[in-house]
C-alpha positions in Angstrom: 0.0 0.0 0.0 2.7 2.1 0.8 4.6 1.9 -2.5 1.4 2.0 -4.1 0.8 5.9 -2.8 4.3 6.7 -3.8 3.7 5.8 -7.3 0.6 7.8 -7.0 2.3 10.7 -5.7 5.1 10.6 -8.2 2.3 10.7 -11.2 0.5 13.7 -9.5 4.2 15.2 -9.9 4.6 14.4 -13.3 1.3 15.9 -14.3 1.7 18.8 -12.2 5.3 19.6 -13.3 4.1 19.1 -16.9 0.8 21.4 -16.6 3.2 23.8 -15.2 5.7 23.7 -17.9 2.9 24.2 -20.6 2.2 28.0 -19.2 6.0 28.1 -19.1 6.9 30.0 -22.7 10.3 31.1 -21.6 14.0 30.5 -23.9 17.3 30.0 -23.4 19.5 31.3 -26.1 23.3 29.8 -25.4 26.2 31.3 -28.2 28.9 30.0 -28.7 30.6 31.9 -32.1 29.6 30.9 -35.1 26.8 28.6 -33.4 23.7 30.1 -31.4 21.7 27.6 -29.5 18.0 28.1 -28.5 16.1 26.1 -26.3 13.3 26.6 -24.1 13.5 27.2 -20.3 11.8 23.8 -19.4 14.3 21.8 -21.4 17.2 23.9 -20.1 16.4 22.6 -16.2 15.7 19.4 -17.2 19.3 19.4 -18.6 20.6 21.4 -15.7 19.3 18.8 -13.6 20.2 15.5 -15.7 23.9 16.9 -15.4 23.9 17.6 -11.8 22.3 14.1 -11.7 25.3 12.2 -13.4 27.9 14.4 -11.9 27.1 13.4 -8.4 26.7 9.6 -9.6 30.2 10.1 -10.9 31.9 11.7 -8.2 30.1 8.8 -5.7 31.3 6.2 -8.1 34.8 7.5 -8.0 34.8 7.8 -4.3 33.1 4.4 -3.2 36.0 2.5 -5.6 38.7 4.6 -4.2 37.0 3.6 -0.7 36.8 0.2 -1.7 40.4 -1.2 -0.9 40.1 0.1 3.3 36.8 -1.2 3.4 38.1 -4.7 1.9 40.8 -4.4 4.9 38.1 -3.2 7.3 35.9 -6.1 6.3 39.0 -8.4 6.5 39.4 -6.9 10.1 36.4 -7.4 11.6 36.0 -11.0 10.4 39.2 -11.9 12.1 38.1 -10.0 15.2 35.0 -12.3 14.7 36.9 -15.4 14.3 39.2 -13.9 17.9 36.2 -13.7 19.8 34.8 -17.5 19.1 38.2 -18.5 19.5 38.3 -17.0 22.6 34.2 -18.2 23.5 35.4 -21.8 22.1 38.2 -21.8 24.8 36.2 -21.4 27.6 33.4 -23.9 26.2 35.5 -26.4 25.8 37.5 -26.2 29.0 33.7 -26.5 30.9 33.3 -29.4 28.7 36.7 -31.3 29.7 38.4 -31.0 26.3 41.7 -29.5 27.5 43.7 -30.0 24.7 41.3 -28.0 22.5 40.5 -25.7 24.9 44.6 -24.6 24.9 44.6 -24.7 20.8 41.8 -22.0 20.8 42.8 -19.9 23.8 46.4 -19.7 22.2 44.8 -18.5 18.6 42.7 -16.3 20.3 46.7 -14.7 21.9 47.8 -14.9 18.9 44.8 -12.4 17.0 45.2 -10.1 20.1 41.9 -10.9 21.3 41.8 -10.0 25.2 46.0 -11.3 25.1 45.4 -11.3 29.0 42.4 -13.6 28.9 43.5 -15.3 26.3 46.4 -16.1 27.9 45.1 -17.4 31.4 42.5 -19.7 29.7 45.8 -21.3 28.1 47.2 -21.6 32.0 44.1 -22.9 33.2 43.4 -25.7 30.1 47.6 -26.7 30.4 47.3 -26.8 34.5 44.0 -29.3 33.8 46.1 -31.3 31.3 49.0 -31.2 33.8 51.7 -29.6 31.6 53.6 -27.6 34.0 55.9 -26.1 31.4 53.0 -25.0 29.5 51.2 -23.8 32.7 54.0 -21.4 33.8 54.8 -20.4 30.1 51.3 -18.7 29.9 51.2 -17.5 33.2 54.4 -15.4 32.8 52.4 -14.5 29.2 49.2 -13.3 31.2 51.4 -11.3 33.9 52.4 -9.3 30.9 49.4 -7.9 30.7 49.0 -7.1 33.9 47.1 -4.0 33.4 44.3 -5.9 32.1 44.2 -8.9 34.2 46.0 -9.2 37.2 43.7 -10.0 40.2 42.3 -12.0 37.8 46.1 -13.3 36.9 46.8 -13.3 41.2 43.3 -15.6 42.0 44.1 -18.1 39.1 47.6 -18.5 40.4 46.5 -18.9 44.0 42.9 -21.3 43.1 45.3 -23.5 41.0 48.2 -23.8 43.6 45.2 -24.8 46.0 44.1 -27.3 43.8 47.8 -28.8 43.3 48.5 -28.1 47.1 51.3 -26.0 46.6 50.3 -23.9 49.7 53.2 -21.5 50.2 52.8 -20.9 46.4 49.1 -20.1 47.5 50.3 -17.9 50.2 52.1 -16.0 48.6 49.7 -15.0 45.9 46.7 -14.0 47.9 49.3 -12.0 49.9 50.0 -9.8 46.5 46.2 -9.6 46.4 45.5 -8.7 49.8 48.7 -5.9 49.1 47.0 -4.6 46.7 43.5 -4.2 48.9 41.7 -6.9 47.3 39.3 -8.6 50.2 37.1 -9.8 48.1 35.2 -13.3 49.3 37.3 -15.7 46.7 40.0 -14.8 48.1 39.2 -15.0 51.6 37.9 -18.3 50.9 41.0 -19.1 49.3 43.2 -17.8 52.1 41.0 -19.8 54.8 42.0 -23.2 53.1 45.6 -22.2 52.6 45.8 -21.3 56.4 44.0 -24.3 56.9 46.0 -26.3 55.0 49.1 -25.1 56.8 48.4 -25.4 60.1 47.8 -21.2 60.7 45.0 -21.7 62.6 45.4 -18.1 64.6 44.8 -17.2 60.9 42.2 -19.5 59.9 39.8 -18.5 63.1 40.3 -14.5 62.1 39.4 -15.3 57.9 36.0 -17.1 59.4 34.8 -14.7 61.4 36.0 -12.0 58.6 33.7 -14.2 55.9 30.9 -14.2 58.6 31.2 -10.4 58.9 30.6 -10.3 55.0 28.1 -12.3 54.9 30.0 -14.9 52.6 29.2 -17.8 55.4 26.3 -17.7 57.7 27.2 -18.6 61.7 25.9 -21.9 61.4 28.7 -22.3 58.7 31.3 -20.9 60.0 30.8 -22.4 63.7 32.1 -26.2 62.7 35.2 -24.1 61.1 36.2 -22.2 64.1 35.1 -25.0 66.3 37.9 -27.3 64.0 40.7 -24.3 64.1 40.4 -23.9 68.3 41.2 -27.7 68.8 43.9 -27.7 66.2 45.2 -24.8 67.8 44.6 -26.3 71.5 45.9 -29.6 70.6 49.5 -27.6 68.9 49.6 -26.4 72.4 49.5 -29.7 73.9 52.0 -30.4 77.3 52.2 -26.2 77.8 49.1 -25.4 80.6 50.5 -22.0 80.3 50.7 -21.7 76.2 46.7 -23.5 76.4 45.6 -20.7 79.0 46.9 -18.2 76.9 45.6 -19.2 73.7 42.2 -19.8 75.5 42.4 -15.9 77.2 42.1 -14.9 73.5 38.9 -16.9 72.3 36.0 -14.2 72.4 33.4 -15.2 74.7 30.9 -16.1 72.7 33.0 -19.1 71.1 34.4 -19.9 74.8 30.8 -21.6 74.8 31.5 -24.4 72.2 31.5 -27.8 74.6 33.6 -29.8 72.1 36.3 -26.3 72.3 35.7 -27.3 76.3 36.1 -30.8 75.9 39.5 -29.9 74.1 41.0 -27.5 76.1 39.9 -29.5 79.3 41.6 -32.8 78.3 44.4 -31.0 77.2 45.0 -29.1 80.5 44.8 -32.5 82.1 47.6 -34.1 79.9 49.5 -31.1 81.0 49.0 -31.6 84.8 47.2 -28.7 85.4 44.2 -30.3 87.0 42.8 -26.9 88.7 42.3 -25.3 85.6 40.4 -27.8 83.6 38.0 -28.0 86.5 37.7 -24.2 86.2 37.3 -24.1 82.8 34.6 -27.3 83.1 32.9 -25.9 86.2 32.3 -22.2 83.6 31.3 -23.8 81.3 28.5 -26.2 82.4 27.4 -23.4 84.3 26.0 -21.8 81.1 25.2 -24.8 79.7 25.0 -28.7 80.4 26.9 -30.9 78.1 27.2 -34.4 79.0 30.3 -35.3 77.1 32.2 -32.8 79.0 30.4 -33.8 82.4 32.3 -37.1 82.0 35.7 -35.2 81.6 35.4 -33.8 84.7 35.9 -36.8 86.6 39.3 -37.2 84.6 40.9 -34.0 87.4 42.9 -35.9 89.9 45.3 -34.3 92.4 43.8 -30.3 93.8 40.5 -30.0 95.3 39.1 -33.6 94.9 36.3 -33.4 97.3 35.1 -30.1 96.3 34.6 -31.5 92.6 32.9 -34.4 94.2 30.5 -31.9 95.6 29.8 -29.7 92.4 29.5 -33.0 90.9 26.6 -34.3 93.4 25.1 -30.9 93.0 25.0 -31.6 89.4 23.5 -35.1 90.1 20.2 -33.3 91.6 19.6 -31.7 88.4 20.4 -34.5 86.3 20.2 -37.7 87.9 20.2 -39.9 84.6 23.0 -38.5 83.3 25.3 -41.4 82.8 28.6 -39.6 82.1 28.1 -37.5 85.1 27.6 -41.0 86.8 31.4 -42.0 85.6 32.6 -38.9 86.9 31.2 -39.3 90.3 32.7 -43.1 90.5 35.8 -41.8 89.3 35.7 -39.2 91.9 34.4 -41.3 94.6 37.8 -43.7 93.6 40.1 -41.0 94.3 38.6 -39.7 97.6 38.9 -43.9 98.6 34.6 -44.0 99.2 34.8 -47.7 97.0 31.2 -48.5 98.4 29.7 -45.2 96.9 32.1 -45.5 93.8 30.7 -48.5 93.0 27.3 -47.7 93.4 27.2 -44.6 90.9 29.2 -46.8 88.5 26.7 -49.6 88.3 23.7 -47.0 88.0 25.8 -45.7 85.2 25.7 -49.1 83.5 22.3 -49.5 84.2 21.4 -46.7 81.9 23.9 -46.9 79.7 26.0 -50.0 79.3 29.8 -48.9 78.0 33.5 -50.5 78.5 35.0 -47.4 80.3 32.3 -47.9 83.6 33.1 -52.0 83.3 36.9 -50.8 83.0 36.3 -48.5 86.1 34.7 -51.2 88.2 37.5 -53.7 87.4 40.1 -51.5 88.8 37.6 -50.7 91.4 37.6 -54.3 92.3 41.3 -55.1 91.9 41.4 -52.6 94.7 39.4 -54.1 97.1 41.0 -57.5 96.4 37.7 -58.9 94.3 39.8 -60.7 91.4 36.7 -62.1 90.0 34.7 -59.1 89.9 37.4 -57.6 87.8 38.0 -60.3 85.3 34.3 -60.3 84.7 33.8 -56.9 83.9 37.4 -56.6 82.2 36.1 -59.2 79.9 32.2 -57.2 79.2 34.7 -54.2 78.6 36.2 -55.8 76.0 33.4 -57.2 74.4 31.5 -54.0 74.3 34.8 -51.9 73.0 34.5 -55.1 70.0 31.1 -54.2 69.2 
């Protein structure tokens, strides 16, 4: 419809143009010695316009072929960039996909066409650290650091996530150090430097980049609480034998993670190993105070030497408020074996079998009974210890 109204228009111009011309009686006389030359106005602009008409169509023919060979090289330009850029695209496909060998052929043509070098060059790392080529792994590497400008936190977290994965740690190290150097805290790299510090044993370091990922909302607190519970007892148990190094350590746990039983249960049995009996059953005593834990209930009754009859106190005041309790049981016979009370000792051992069978009450009542001269006694629970520690 549309081209139809044009032609329509285009005849109205005709007719219009030539009704117009008719009243037009004007001449053009053009003399040029000997020869004079007459022709009427209408004619003459027709002419005027035909030759402004083919002039223009000339000078844009000359232009567009002398144009033509830069837009050849243009053309020829933007279809390599073309073929660059699915080089590139291919690279990363095919690295998701597994194909590491192809993955490295297209990165390295994608270099090669100076298609994001810096890019280019790190996907080449990434594909040669997949197919384990180390020589090819470090040449690109040291071909992506020269383009630094463009890539190199990206360069500094490939580095460090691929030393992680080939547990090259100090490598690692070393790496998120340049990042953190040059203020970059982002969460990879925090995640990155928690399984470095991990990895090494820095667990001062490890406990600070959890609660740092918690504050940034990279790990929620019921995350990060197995995490930090892990670093304190590998911190506690690299202390082990010093009561004063597992004090110290413990005066700077904040208080809310002083709370973790099994942190407890760690520093307690360690302070016992070290001799330093008072302090566990300080430590203990805090802590079920706040809350009751069972496990570290029956550690309790580990404490020898020091106040023996005021734990066997706190431990029957305990006993009111949870009289089936069978590790607190343990603890009291334990107790009641230190203070010499065998009768009552064995009493709270047997109610602690009686609710819970296990082979360290049958191994308390046997050296109960060896004691007190009862050699059957302990033969018969030395052997329903050993059958329960078989099961």
């Amino acid at each position: 419809m549309r081209g139809l109204l044009w032609l329509l228009g285009l005849f109205a111009l005709a007719a219009g143009l030539a009704v117009a011309g008719h009243y037009n009686e004007g001449y053009a006389l053009l003399v040029w010695p000997p020869y004079r030359v007459q022709i009427s106005l209408n004619l003459l602009i027709l002419l005027l316009l035909g030759g402004f008409g083919m002039l223009y169509g000339a000078s844009r023919l000359v232009s567009r072929t002398m144009a033509l060979p830069g837009a050849v090289q243009r053309f020829r330009a933007r279809k390599s960039k073309e073929r660059a850029s699915q080089a590139l695209y291919d690279a990363t496909r095919l690295r998701i996909e597994g194909r590491f060998g192809q993955s490295l052929k297209q990165a390295t043509a994608a270099y090669e066409a100076n298609e994001s070098p810096g890019l280019a060059a790190l996907m080449a790392a990434r594909a040669a650290h997949s197919m384990r080529d180390d020589e090819r792994y470090r040449h690109w590497l040291a071909k992506a650091a020269e383009h630094d400008g463009e890539v190199r936190v990206a360069r500094l977290m490939t580095e460090a996530e691929l030393a992680v994965e080939g547990r090259r740690f100090d490598e690692a190290a070393e790496r998120i150090a340049d990042l953190q150097a040059g203020g970059q805290r982002h969460i990879a790299a925090l995640r990155l430097a928690l399984r470095t510090a991990q990895a090494e044993g820095n667990w001062v370091e490890a406990v600070r980049l959890v609660r740092q990922l918690v504050k940034v909302k990279a790990l929620r607190p019921d995350q990060a609480e197995p995490v930090k519970r892990r670093a304190h007892q590998e911190g506690l148990r690299q202390r082990v034998g010093d009561a004063q190094a597992l004090l110290a350590y413990w005066q700077g746990v904040p208080r809310d993670e002083q709370r973790d039983a099994a942190v407890v249960t760690e520093l307690a049995r360690a302070l016992i190993a070290a001799g330093d009996s008072d302090s566990a059953q300080k430590v203990i005593e805090t802590s079920l105070a706040g809350e009751w834990d069972s496990t570290l209930a029956g550690v309790y009754g580990r404490c020898s030497d020091g106040d023996i009859r005021g734990r066997l106190i706190k431990a029957e005041e305990w006993l009111r408020q949870h009289p089936r309790d069978p590790q607190l049981l343990l603890t009291l016979g334990r107790l009641c074996v230190q203070s010499q009370l065998w009768g009552k000792a064995e009493s709270y051992l047997e109610a602690a079998l009686a609710i819970a069978p296990g082979w360290e009450a049958h191994v308390e009542l046997a050296h109960l009974a060896e004691r007190i001269e009862r050699t059957e006694d302990a033969n018969r629970h030395y052997r329903a210890a050993a059958e329960l520690s078989r099961r």
